[in-house]
C-alpha positions in Angstrom: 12.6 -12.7 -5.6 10.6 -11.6 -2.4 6.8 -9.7 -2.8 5.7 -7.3 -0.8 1.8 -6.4 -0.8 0.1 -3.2 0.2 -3.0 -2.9 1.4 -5.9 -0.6 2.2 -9.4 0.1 1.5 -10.3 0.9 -2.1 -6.8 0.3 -3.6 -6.2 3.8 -5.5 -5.3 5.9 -2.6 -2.8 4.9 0.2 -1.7 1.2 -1.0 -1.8 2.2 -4.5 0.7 5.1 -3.7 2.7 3.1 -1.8 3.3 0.3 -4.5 4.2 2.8 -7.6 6.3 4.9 -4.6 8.4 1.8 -3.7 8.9 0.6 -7.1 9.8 3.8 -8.2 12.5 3.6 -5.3 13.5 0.8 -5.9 14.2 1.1 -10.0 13.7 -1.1 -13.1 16.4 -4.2 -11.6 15.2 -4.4 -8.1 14.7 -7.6 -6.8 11.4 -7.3 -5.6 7.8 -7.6 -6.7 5.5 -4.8 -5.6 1.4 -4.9 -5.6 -1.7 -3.5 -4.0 -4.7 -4.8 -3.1 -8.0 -3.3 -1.4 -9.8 -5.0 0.9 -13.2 -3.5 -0.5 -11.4 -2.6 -4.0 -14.8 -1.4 -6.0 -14.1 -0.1 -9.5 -12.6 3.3 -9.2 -10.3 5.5 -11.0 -7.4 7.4 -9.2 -8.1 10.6 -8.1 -6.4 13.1 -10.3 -4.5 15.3 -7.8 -3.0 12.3 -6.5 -2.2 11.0 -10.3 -0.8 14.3 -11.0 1.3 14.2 -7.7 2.7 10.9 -8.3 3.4 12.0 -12.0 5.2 14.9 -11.1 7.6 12.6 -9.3 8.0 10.7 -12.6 5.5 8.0 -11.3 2.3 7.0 -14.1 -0.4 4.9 -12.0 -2.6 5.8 -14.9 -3.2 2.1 -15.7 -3.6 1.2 -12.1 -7.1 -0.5 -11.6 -8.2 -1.4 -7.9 -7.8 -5.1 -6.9 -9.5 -6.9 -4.4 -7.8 -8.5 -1.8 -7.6 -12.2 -2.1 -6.3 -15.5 0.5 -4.2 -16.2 -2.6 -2.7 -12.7 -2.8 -2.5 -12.6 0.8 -0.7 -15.8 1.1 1.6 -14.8 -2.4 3.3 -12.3 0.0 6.3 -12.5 2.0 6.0 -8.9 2.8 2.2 -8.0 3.5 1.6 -4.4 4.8 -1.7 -2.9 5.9 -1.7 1.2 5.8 -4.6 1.4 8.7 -5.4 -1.0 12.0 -9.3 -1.7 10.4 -7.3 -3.4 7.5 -4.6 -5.5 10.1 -8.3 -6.6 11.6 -9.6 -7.5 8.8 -6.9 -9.3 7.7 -6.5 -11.2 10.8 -10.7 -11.8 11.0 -10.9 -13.0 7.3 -7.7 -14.8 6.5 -6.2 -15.1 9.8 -2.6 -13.4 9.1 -1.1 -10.6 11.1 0.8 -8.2 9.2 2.2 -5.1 9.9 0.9 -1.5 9.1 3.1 0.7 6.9 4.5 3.0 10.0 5.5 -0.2 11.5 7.6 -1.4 9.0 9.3 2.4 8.0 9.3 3.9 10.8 8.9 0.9 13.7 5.6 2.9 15.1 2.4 1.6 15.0 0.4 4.2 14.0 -2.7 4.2 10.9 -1.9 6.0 7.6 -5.7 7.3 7.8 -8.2 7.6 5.4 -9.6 10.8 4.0 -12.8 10.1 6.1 -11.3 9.3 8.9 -9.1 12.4 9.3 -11.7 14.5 7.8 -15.2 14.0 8.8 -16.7 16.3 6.9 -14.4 16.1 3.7 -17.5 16.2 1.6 -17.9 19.4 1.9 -14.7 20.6 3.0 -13.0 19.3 -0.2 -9.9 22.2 0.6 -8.6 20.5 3.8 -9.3 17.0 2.2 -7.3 17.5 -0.9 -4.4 18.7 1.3 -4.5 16.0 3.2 -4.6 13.1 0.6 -1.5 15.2 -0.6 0.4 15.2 2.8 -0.7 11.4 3.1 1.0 10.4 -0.1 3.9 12.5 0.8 4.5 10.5 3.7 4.4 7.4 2.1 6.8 8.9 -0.9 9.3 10.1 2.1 8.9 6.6 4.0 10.4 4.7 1.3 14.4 4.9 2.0 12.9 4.1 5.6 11.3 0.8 4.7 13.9 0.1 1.9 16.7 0.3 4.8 14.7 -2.1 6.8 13.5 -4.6 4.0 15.7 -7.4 4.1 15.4 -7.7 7.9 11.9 -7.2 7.6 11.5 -10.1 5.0 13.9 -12.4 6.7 11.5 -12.3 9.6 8.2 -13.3 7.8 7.2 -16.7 6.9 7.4 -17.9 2.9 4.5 -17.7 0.7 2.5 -21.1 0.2 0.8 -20.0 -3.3 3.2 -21.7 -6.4 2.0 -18.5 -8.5 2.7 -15.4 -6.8 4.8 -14.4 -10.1 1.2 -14.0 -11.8 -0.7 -12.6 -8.9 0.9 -9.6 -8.9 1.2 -8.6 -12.7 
């Protein structure tokens, strides 16, 4: 059974999505373990329009509580993906792994799935634009999926085997 780890920030946004997104592509017998991890990952509740998005879609993250990104859930992956080029560097500063980013790995570009801050400077008080655009960004992930499920097993085949024994547990 292969892994495959997404990561981002704070863990309830763009990785989050992106987990409950590809398991929900993937159904109830797919071969696969699916997680999310933050690299900062402070206690945090999903945001609700994003909840009620992925619900719609017949998705419940309601459980879902932010992890922080460990060595041992890094190494635990065959498939690590970062959603934004800060989290590749941080990886590669901190636990000295290159991974991919998301739109490498569905649609072979290397481009950041950005944050809400970082496509929306002033999304503190422009709360309009930045709703919309949390919604288009978990879109995009939703629609990326039969991408990166076409290009999973080449994908996996090309990155090295996890050291940890445990990666079962890690990602419950």
């Amino acid at each position: 059974m292969s892994s495959i780890l997404f990561i981002c920030t704070g863990n309830v946004f763009r990785s989050m999505a992106a987990e409950y997104a590809l398991k929900a592509h993937l159904g109830p017998e797919a071969d696969y373990v699916v997680a999310s991890a933050g690299t900062l990952a402070l206690p945090q509740a999903v945001p609700p329009k994003i909840l009620q998005w992925l619900k719609e879609r017949g998705v419940d993250p309601s459980t879902h509580k932010a992890r922080k990104l460990t060595r041992e859930l890094l190494e635990a992956a065959h498939l690590p993906v970062a959603m934004s080029v800060d989290h590749r560097d941080f990886i590669k500063l901190h636990f000295e792994r290159q991974v991919l980013l998301f739109n490498q790995v569905c649609h072979e570009r290397e481009e950041p799935v950005l944050d809400i801050h970082e496509a929306i400077p002033d999304w503190h008080t422009n709360m309009k634009e930045a709703e919309a655009y949390a919604l288009s960004v978990i879109e995009h992930i939703w629609k990326s999926m039969p991408c990166l499920l076409t290009r999973l097993p080449q994908l996996l085949d090309a990155k090295r085997k996890p050291t940890s024994r445990s990666w079962k547990t890690l990602f419950r």
